[in-house]
N, C-alpha and C positions, 0 to 999 in steps of 0.2 A: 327523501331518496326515491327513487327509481322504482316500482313495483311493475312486474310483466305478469300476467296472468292469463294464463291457457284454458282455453274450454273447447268441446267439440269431439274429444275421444268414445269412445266407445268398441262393443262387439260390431260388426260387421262380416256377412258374408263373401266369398270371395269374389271380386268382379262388381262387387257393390263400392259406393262413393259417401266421405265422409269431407267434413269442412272444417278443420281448425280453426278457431282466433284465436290470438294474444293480444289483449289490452294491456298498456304501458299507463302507469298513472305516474305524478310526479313530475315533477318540471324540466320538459328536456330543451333543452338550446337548439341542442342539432346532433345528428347521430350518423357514423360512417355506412351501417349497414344495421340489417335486421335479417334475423334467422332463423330456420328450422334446423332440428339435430335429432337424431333418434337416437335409441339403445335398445338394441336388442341383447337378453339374459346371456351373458359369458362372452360379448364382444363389445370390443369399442364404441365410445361416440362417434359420428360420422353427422357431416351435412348432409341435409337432405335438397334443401332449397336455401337461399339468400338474396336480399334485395336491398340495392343501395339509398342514399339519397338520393339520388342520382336517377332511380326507375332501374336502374340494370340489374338484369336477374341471373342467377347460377344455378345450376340445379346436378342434381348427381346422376351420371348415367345412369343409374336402376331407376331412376325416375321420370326421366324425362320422357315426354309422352302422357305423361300419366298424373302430374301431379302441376299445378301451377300455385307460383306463388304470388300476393298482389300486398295492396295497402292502401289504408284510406287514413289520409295523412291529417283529417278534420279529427277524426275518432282516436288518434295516436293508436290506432290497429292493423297488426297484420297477419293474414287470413293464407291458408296453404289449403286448396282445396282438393283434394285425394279420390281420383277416380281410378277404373279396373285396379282396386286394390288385388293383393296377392297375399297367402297366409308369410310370403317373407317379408313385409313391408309391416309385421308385427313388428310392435316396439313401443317404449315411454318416448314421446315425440316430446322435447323442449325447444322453449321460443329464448332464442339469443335477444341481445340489442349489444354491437360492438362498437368503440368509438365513441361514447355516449358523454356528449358536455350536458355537466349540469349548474348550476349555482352554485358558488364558492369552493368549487376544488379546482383544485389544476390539473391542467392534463385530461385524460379521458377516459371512461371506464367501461367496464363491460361487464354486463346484468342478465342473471339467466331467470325464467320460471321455475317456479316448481316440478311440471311435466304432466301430459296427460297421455294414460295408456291408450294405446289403439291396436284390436286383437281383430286379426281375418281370420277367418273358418274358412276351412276348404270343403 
């Protein structure tokens, strides 16, 4: 199966810059997108960033400007790299993979990480 794995969270003060990866281990065929999500304490998950097969990239107004997302398609990684952070852009950030063919299922799935916190100080 499919494992994504996040690293890169941490404290950071405000205006300061952090780097996400997610490594995807496991045998993927081919996958529709790859994703960031955050959650911040007593609100919903929300996109943060998303990038296709494709190279095409989404990103959520509160971010854009400020946050880009990439992937290095050798490493099965992808990297959301977090500049002029803001103490609202606290949250447990999780890496998506949607669409995701693997070996002997049908169909397509979709795999989340664990999650890794990232806290801005103001």
């Amino acid at each position: 199966q499919v494992q994504l794995v996040e690293s890169g969270g941490g404290l950071v003060q405000a205006g300061g810059s952090l780097r996400l990866s997610c490594a995807a281990s496991g045998t993927i065929f081919s996958f529709n997108s790859m994703g960031w999500y955050r959650q911040a304490p007593g609100k919903q998950r929300e996109l943060v960033a998303a990038i296709t097969s494709g190279g095409s990239t989404n990103y959520a107004d509160s971010v854009k400007g400020r946050f880009t997302i990439s992937r290095d398609n050798a490493k099965n990684t992808v990297y959301l790299e977090m500049n002029s952070l803001k103490p609202e852009d606290t949250a447990v950030y999780y890496c998506r993979a949607e669409g995701v063919k693997v070996p002997l299922t049908a169909g397509r799935l979709d795999f989340w990480g664990q999650g890794t916190q990232v806290t801005v100080s103001s």
